[in-house]
CHARMM internal coordinates of N, CA and C (Angstrom, degrees):
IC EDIT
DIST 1 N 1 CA 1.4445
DIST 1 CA 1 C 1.5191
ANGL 1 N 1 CA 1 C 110.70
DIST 1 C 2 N 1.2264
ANGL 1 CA 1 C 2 N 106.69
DIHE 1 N 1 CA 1 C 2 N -38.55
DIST 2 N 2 CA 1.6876
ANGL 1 C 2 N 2 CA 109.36
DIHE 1 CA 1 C 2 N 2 CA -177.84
DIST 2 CA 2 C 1.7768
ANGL 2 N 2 CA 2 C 116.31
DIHE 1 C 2 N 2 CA 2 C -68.18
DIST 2 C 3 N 1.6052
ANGL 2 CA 2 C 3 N 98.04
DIHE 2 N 2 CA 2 C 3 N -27.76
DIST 3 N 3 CA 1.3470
ANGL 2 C 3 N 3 CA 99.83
DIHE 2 CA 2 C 3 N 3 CA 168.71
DIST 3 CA 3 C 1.5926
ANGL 3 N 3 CA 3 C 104.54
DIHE 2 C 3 N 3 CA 3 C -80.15
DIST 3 C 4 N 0.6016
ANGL 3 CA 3 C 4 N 177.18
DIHE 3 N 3 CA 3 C 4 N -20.70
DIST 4 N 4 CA 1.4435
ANGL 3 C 4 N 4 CA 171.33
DIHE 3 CA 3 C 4 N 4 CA -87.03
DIST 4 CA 4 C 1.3898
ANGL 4 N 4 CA 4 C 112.44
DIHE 3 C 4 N 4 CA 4 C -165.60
DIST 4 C 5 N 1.3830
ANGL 4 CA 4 C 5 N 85.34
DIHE 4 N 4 CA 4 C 5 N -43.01
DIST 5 N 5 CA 2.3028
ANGL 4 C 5 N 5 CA 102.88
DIHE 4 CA 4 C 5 N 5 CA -177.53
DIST 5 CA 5 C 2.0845
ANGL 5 N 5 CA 5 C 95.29
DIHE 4 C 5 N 5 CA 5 C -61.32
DIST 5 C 6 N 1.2277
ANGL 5 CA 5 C 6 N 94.51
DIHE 5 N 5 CA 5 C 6 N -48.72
DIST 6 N 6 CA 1.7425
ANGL 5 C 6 N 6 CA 101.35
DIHE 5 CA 5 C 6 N 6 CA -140.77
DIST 6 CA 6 C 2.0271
ANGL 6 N 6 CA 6 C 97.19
DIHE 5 C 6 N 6 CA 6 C -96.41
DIST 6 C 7 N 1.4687
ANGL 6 CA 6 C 7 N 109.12
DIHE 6 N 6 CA 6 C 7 N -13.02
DIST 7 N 7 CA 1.7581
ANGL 6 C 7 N 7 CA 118.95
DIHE 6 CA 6 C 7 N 7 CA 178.05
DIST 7 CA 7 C 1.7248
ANGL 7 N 7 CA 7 C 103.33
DIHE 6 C 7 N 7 CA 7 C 115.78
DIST 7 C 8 N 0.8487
ANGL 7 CA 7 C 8 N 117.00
DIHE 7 N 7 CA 7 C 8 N 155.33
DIST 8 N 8 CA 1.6899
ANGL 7 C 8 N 8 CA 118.99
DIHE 7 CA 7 C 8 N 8 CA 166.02
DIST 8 CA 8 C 1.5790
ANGL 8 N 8 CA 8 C 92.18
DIHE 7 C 8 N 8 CA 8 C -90.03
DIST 8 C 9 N 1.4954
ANGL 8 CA 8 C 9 N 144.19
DIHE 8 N 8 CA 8 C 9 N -61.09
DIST 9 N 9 CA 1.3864
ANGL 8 C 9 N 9 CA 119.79
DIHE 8 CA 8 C 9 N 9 CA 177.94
DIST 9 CA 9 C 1.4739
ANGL 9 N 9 CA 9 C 134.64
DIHE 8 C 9 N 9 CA 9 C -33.58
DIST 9 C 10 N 1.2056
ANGL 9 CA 9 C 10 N 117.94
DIHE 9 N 9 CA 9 C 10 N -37.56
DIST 10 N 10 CA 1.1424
ANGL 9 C 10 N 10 CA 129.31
DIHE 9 CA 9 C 10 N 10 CA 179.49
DIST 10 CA 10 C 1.7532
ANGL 10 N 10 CA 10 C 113.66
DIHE 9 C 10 N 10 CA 10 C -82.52
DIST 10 C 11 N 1.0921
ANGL 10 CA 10 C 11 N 104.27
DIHE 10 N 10 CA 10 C 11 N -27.48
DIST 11 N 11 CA 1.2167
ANGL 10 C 11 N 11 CA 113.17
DIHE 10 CA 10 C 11 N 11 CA 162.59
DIST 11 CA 11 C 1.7517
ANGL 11 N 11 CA 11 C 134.41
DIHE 10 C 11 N 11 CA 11 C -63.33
DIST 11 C 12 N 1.2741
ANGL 11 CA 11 C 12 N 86.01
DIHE 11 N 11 CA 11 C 12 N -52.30
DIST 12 N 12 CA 1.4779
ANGL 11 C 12 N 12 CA 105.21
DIHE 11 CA 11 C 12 N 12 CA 166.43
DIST 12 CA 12 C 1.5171
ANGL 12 N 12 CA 12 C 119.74
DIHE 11 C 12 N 12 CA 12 C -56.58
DIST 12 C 13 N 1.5630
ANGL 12 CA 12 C 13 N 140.76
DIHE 12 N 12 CA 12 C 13 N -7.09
DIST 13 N 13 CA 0.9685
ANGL 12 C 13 N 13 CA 147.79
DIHE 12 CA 12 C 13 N 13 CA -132.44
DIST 13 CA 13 C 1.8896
ANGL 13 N 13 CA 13 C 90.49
DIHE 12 C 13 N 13 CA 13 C -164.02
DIST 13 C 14 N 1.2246
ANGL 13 CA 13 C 14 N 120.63
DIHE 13 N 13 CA 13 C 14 N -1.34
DIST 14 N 14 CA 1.1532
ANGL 13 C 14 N 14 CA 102.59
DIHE 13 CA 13 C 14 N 14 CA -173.29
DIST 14 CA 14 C 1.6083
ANGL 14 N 14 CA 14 C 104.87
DIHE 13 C 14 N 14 CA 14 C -117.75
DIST 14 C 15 N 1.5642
ANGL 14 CA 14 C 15 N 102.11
DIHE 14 N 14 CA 14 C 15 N 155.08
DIST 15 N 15 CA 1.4799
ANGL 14 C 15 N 15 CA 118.57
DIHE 14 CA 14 C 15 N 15 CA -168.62
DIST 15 CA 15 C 1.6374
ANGL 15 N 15 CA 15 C 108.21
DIHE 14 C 15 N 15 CA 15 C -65.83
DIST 15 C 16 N 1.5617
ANGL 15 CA 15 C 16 N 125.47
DIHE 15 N 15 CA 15 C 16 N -20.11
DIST 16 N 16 CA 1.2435
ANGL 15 C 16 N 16 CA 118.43
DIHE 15 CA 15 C 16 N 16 CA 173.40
DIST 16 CA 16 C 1.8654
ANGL 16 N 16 CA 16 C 112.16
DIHE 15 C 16 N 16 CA 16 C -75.67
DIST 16 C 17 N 1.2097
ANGL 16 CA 16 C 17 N 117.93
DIHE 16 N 16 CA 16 C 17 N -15.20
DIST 17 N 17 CA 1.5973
ANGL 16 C 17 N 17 CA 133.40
DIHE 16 CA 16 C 17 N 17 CA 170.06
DIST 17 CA 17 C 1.9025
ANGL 17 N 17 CA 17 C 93.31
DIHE 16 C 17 N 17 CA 17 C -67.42
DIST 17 C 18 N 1.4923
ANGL 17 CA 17 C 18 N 103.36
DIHE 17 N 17 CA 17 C 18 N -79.22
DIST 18 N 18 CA 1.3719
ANGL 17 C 18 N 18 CA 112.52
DIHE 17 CA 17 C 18 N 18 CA -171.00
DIST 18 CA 18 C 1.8125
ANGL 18 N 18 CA 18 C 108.18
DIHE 17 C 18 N 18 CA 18 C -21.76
DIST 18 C 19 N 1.5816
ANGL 18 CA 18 C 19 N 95.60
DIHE 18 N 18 CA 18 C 19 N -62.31
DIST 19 N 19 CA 1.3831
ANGL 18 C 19 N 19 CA 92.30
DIHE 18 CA 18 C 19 N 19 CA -161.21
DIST 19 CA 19 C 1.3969
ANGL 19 N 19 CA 19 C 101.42
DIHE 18 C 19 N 19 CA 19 C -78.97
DIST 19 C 20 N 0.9789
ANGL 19 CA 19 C 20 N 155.03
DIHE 19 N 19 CA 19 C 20 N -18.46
DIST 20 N 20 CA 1.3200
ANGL 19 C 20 N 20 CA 146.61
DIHE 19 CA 19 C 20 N 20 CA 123.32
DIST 20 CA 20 C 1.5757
ANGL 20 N 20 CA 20 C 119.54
DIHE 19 C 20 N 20 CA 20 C 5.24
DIST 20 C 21 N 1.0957
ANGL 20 CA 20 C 21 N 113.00
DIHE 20 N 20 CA 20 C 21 N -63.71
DIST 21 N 21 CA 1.2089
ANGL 20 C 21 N 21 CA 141.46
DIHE 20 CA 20 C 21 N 21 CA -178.60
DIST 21 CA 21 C 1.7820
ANGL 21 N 21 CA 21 C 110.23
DIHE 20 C 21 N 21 CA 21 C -63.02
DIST 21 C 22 N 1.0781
ANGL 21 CA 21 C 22 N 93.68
DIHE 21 N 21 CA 21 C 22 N -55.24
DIST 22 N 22 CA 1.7185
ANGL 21 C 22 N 22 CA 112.96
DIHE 21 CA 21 C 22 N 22 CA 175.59
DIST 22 CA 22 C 1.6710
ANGL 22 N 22 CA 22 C 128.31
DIHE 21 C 22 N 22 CA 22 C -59.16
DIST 22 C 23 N 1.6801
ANGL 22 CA 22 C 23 N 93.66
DIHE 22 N 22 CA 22 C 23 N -22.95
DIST 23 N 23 CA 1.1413
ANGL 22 C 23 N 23 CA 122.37
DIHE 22 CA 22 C 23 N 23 CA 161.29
DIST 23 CA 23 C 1.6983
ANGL 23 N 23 CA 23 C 101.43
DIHE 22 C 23 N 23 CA 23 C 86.96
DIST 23 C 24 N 1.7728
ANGL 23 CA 23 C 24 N 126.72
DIHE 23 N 23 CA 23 C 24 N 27.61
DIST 24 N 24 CA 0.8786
ANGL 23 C 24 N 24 CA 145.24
DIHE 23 CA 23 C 24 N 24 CA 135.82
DIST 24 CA 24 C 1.6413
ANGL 24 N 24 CA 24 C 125.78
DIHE 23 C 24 N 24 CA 24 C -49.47
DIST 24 C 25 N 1.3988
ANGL 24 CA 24 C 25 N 112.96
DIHE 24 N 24 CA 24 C 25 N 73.41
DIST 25 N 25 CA 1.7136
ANGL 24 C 25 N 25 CA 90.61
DIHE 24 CA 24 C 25 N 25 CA -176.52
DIST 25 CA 25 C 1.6355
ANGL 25 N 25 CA 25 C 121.33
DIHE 24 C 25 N 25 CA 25 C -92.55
DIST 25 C 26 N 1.2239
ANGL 25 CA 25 C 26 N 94.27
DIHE 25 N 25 CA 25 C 26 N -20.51
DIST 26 N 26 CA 1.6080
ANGL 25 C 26 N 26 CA 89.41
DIHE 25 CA 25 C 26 N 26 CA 160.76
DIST 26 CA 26 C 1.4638
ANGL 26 N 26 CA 26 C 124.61
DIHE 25 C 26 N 26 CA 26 C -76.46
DIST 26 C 27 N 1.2654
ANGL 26 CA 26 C 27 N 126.55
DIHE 26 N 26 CA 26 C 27 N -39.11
DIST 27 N 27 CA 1.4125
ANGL 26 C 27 N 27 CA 123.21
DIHE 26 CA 26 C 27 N 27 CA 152.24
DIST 27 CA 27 C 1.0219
ANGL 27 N 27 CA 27 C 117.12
DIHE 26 C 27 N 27 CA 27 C -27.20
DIST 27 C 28 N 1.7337
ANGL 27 CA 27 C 28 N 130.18
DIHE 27 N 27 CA 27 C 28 N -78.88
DIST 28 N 28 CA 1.2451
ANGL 27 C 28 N 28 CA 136.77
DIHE 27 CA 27 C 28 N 28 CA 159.48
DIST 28 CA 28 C 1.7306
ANGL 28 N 28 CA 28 C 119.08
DIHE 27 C 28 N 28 CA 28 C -31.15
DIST 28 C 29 N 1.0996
ANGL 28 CA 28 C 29 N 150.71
DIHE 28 N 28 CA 28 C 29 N -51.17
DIST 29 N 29 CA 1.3700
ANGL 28 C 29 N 29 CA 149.39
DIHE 28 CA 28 C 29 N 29 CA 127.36
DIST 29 CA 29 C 1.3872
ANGL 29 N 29 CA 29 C 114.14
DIHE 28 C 29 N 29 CA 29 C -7.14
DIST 29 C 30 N 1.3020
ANGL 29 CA 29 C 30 N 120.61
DIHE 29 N 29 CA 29 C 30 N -64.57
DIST 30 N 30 CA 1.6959
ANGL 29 C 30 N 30 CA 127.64
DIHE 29 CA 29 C 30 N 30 CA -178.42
DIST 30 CA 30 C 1.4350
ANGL 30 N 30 CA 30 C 95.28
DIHE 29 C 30 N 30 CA 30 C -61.43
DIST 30 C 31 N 1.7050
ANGL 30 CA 30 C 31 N 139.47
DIHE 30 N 30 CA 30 C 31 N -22.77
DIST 31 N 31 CA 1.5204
ANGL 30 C 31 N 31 CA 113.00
DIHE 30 CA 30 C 31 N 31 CA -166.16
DIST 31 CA 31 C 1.4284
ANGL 31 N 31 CA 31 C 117.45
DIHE 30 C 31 N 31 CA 31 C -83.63
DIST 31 C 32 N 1.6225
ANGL 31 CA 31 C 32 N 118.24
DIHE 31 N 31 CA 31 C 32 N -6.70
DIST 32 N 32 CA 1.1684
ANGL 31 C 32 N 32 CA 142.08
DIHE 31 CA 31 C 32 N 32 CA -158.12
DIST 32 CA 32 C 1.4865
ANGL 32 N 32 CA 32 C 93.70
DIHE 31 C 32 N 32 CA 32 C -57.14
DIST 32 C 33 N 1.4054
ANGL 32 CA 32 C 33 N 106.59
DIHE 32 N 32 CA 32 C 33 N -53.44
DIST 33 N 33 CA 1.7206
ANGL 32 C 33 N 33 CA 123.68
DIHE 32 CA 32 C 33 N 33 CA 178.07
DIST 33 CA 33 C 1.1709
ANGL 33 N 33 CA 33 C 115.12
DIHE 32 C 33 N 33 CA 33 C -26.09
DIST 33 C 34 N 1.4423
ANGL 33 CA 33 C 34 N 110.49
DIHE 33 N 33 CA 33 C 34 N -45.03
DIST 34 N 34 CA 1.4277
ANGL 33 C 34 N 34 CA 122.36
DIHE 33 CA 33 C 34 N 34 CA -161.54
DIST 34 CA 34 C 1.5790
ANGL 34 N 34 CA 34 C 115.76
DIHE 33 C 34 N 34 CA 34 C -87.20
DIST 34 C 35 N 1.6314
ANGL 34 CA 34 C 35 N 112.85
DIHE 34 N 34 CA 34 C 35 N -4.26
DIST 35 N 35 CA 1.7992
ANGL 34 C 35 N 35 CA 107.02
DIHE 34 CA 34 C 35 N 35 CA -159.48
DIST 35 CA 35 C 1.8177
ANGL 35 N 35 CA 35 C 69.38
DIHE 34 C 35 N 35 CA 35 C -116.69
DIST 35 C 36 N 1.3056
ANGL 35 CA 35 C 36 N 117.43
DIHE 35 N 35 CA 35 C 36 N 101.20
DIST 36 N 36 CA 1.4467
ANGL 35 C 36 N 36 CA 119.78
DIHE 35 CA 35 C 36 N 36 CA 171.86
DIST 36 CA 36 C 1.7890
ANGL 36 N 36 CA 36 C 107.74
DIHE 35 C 36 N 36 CA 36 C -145.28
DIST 36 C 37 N 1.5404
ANGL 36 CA 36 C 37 N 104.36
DIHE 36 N 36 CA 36 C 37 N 10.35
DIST 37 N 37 CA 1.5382
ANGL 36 C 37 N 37 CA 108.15
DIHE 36 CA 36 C 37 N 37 CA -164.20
DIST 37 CA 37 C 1.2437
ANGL 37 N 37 CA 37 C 98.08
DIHE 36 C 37 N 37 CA 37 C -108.94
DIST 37 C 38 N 1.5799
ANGL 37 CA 37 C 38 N 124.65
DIHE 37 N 37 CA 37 C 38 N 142.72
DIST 38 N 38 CA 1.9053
ANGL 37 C 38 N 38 CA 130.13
DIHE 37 CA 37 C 38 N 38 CA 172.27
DIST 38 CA 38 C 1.7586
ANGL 38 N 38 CA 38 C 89.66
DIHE 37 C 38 N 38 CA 38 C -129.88
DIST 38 C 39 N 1.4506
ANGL 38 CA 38 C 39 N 88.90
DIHE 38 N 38 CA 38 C 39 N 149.28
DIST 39 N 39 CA 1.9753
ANGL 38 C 39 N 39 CA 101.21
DIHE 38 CA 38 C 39 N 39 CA 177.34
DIST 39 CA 39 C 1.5823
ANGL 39 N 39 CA 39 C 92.55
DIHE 38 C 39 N 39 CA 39 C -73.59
DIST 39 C 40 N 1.5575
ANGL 39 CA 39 C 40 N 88.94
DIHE 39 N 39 CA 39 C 40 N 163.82
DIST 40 N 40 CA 1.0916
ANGL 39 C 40 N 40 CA 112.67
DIHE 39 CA 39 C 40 N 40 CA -168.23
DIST 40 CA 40 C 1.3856
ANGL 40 N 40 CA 40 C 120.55
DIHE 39 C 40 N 40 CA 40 C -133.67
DIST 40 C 41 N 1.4480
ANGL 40 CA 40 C 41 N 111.39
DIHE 40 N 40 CA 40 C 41 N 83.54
DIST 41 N 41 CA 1.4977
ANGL 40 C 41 N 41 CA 116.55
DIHE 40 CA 40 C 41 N 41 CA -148.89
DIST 41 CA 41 C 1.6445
ANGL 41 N 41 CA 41 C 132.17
DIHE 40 C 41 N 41 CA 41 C -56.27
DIST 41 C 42 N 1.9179
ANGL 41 CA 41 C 42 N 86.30
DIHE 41 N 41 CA 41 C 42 N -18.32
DIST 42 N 42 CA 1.7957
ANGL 41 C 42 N 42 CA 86.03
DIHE 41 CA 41 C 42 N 42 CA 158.57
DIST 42 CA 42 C 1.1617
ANGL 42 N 42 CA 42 C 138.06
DIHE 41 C 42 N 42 CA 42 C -96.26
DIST 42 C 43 N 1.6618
ANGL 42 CA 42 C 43 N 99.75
DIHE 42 N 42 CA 42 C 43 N -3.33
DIST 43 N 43 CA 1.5608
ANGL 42 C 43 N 43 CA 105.01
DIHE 42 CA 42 C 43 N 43 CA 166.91
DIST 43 CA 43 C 1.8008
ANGL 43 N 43 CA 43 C 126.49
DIHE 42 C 43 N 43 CA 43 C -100.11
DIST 43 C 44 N 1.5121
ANGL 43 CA 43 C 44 N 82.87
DIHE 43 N 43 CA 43 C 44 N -17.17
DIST 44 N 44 CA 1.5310
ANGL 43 C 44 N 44 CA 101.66
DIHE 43 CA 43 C 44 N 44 CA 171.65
DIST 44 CA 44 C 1.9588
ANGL 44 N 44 CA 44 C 113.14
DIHE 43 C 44 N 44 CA 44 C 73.73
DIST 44 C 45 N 2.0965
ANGL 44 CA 44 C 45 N 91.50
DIHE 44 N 44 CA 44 C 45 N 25.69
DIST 45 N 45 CA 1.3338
ANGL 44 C 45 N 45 CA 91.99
DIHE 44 CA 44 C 45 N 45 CA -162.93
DIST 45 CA 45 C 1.7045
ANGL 45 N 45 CA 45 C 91.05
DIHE 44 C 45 N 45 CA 45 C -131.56
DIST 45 C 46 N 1.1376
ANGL 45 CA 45 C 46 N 135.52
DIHE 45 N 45 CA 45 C 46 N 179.31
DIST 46 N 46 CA 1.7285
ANGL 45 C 46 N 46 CA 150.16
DIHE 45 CA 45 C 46 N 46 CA -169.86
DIST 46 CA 46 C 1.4121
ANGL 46 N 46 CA 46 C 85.30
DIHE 45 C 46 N 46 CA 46 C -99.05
DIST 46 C 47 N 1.0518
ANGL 46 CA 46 C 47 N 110.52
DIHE 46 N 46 CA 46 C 47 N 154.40
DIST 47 N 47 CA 2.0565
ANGL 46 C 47 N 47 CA 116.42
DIHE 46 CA 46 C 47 N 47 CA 177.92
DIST 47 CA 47 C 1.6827
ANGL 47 N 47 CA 47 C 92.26
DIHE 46 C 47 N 47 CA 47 C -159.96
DIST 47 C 48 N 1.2312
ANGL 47 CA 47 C 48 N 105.21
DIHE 47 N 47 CA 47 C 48 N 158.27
DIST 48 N 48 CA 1.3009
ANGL 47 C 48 N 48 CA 117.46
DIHE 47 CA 47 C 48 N 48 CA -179.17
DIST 48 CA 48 C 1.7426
ANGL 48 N 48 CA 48 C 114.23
DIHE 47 C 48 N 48 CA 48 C -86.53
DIST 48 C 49 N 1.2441
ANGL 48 CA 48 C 49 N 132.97
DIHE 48 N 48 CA 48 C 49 N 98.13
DIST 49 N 49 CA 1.1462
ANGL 48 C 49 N 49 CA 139.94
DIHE 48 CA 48 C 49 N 49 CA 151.66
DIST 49 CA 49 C 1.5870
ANGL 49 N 49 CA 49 C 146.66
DIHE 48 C 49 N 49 CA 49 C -36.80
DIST 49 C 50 N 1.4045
ANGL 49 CA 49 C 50 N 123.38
DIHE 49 N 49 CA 49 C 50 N 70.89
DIST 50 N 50 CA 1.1875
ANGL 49 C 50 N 50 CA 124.11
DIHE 49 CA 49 C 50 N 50 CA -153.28
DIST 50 CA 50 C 1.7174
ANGL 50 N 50 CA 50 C 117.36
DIHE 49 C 50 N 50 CA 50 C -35.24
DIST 50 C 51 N 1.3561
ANGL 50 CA 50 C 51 N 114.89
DIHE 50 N 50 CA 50 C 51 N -36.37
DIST 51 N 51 CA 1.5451
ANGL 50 C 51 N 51 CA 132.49
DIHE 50 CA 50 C 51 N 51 CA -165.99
DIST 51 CA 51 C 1.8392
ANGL 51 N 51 CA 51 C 95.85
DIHE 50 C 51 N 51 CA 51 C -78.84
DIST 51 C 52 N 1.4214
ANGL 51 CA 51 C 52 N 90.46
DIHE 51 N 51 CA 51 C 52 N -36.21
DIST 52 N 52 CA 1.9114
ANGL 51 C 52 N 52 CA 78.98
DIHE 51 CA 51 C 52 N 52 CA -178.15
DIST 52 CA 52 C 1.5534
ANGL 52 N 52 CA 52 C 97.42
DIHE 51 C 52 N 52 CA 52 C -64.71
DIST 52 C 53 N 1.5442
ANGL 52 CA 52 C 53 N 104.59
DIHE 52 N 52 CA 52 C 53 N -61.88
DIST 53 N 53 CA 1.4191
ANGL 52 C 53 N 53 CA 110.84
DIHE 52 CA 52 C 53 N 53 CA -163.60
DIST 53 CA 53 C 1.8805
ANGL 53 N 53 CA 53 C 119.82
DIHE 52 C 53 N 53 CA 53 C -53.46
DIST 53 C 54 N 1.3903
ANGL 53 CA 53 C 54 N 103.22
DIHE 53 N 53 CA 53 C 54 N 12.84
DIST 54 N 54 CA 1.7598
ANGL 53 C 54 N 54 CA 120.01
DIHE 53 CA 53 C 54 N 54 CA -178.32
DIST 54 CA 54 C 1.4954
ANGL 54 N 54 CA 54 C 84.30
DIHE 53 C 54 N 54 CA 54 C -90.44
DIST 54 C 55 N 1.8369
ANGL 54 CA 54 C 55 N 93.07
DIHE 54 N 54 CA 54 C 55 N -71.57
DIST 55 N 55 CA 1.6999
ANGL 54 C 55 N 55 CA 111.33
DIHE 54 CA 54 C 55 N 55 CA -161.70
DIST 55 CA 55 C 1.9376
ANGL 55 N 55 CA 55 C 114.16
DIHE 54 C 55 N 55 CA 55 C -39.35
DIST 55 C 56 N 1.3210
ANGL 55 CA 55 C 56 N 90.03
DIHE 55 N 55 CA 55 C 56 N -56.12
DIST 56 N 56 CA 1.5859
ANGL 55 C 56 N 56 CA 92.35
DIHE 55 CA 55 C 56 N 56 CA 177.66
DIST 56 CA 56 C 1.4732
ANGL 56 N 56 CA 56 C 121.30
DIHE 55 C 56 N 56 CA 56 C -88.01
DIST 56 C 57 N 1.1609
ANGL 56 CA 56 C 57 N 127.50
DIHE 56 N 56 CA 56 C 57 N 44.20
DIST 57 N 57 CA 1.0876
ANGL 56 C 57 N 57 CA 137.89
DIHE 56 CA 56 C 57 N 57 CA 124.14
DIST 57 CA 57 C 1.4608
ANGL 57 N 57 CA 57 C 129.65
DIHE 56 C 57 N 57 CA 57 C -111.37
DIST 57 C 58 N 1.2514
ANGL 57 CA 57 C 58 N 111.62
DIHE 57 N 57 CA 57 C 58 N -9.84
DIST 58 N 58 CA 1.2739
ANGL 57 C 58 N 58 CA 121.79
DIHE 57 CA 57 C 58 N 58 CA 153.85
DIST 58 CA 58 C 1.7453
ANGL 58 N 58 CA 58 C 118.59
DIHE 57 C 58 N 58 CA 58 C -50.31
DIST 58 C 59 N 1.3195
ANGL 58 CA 58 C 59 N 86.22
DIHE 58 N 58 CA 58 C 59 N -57.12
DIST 59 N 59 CA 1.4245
ANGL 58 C 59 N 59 CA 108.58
DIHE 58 CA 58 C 59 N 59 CA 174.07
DIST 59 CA 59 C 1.8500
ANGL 59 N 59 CA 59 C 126.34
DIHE 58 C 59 N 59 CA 59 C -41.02
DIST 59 C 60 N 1.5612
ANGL 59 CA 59 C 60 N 69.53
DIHE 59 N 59 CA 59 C 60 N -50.68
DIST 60 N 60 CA 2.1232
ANGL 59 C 60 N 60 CA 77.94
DIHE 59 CA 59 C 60 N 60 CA -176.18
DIST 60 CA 60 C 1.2761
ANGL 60 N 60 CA 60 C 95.75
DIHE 59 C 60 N 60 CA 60 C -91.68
DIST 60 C 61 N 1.2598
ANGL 60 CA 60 C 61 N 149.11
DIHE 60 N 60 CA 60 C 61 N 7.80
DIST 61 N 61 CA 1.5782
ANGL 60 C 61 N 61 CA 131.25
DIHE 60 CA 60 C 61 N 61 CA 154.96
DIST 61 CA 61 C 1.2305
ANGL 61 N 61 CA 61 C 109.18
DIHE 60 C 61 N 61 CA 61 C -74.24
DIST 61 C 62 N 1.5426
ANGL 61 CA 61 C 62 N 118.12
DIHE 61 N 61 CA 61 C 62 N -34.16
DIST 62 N 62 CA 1.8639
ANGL 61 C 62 N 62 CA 126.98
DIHE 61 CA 61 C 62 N 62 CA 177.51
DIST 62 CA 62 C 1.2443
ANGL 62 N 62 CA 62 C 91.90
DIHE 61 C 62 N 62 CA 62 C -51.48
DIST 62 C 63 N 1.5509
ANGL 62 CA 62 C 63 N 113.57
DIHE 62 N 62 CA 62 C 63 N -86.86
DIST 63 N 63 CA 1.4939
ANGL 62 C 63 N 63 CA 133.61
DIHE 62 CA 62 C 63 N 63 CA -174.42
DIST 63 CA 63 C 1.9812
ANGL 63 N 63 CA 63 C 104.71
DIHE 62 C 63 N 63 CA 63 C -14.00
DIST 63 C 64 N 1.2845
ANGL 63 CA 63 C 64 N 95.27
DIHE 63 N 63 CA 63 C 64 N -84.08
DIST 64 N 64 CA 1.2801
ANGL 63 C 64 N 64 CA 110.23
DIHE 63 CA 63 C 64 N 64 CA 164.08
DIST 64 CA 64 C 1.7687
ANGL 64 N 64 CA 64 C 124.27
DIHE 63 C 64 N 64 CA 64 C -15.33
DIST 64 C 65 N 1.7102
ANGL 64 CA 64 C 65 N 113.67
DIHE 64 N 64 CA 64 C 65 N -60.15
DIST 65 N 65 CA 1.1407
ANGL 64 C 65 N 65 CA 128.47
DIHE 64 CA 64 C 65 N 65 CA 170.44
DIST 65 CA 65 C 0.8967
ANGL 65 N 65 CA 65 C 125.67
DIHE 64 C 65 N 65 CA 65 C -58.74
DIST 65 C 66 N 1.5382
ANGL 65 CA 65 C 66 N 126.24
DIHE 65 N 65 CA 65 C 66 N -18.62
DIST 66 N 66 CA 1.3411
ANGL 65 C 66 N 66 CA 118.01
DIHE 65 CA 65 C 66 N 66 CA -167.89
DIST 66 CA 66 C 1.8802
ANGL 66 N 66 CA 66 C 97.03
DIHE 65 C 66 N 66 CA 66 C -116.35
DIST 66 C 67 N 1.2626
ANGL 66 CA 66 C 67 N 131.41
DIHE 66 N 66 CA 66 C 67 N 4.85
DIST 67 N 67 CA 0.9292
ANGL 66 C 67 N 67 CA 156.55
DIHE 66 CA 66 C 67 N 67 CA 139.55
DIST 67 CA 67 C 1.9612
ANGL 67 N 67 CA 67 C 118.45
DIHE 66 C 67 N 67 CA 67 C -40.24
DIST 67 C 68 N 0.8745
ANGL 67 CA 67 C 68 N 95.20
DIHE 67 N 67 CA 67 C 68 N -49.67
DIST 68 N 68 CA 1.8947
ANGL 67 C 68 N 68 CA 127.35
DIHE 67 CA 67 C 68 N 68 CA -162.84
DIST 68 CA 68 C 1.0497
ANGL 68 N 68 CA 68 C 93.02
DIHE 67 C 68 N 68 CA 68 C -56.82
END
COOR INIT
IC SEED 1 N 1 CA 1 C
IC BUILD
């Protein structure tokens, strides 16, 4: 679902994949932090979203948990 929300391109290209890959999963967990930005069609710029920035830390405590 998280790939789906945010694009599989962008995904594919992102450092929470890499470290995935690297076999970092808490690294990968910690990047969750970082995908908290939506465009912003009157500025024509990414801005930080309080509700993402809830969700994805929600997220990396899951991530995290199943880690444990």
């Amino acid at each position: 679902r998280f790939v789906f929300n945010f694009g599989k391109g962008a995904f594919a290209k992102s450092t929470m994949l890499k470290k995935l890959n690297a076999g970092d999963r808490v690294g990968a967990c910690n990047e969750f932090l970082r995908w908290n930005k939506a465009f912003d069609p009157r500025t024509g710029k990414r801005v930080v979203v309080r509700g993402l920035t809830l969700r994805r830390a929600a997220e990396r405590e899951v991530c995290l948990g199943n880690i444990r």
